[in-house]
C-alpha angles and dihedrals in degrees: 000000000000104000141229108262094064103118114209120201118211116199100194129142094188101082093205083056100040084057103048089055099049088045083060093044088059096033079070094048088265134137116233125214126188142203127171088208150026095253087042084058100051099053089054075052098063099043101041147051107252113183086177144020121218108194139180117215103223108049128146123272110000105029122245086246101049082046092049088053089040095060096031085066085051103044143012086221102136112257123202114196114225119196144133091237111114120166119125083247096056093049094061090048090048082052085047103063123064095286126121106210127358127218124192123207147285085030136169109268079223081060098045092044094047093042083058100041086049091057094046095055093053092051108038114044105195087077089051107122111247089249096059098049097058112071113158099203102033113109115237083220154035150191106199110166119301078346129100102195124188109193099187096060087036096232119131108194118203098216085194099046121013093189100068120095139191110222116236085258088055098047096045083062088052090052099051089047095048086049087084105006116198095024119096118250119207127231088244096053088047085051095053087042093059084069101197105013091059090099096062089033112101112185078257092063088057091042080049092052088045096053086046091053097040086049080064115044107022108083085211106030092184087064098034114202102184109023101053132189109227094192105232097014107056128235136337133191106236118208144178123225103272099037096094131058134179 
């Protein structure tokens, strides 16, 4: 059960919104924080502990979009877009910015609270079920280009540049394909892997993840080392001796 202490900010400038959303938030054991705009936001930022960012996408001042980059580049905490765009286009952009889940409006309070318990438990491990955390063939670590990736404490470290960052989305993908490096996975199997996202997830929105995480650790994306296409079986994580350890 995801517990109590886990603080939600809201970043909503339409107060009946902004309120529905915060009733679901401590209908869950949750605590709620709110804020109408981007800089307010960042100012509830400063001052207070924030395991997960609720965003509209159209706010005054600063987008919700342009906010959502902004404080990916300044911390790994998980982000959900929220918007009343809804078109099949709009959903992989909203995959292609620094969010980690994107829910349109009007939506189901079941979807919302399982989009943000999904995304918790990407980002913070500790709410990881049991099951999920125990994977036999899985490495603790890899080397994966200019990357050093530990899988077990979930932290991935740019030696290059320190200030790059995967989101939890990202690194969730990272972790299906490290589950059996060297060996192909199929979209499908991505898909089923992804647990509750599955149903807003099209075999474009992977293909989507993939590019993004490509975009990061090859140092050519256009020629991918490590994260490899197999036509007609899906993706596999290619590695060198060396690059794995227990």
């Amino acid at each position: 059960m995801l517990n109590e202490r886990i603080r939600i900010l809201i970043v909503e400038d339409d107060p009946d919104m902004a309120e529905l959303i915060s009733d679901l938030v401590e209908a869950e054991g949750w605590t709620p924080l709110t804020a109408p705009s981007a800089e307010v936001a960042m100012g509830v930022l400063a001052r207070e502990t924030v395991h997960l960012v609720l965003v509209d996408h159209n706010l005054p001042g600063t987008s919700g979009r342009t906010f959502a980059q902004r404080l990916r580049a300044q911390t790994n905490v998980g982000i959900v877009m929220v918007t009343a765009a809804g078109s099949a286009a709009d959903r992989v952009l909203g995959l292609e910015t620094a969010a980690d889940d994107y829910v349109v409006k009007p939506f189901e309070p079941i979807e919302l609270t399982a989009r943000i318990k999904a995304v918790l438990r990407r980002t913070i491990p500790s709410l990881k079920p049991e099951r999920e955390t125990e994977r036999e063939h899985e490495p603790a670590s890899l080397k994966l280009g200019d990357w050093s990736v530990n899988l077990k404490n979930r932290r991935a470290v740019c030696l290059t540049d320190p200030a790059k960052s995967l989101t939890s989305a990202e690194f969730a993908l990272l972790e299906i394909l490290a589950e059996t490096p060297n060996m192909p996975v199929s979209r499908a199997h991505i898909l089923d892997r992804l647990g509750a996202e599955s149903e807003r997830y099209i075999d474009r929105n992977v293909d989507v993840l993939v590019l993004r995480l490509r975009r990061k650790i090859e140092r050519n994306p256009d020629l991918p080392r490590h994260i490899q296409t197999r036509r007609g079986k899906g993706y596999v994580l290619s590695t060198d001796d060396g690059e794995l350890s227990p």
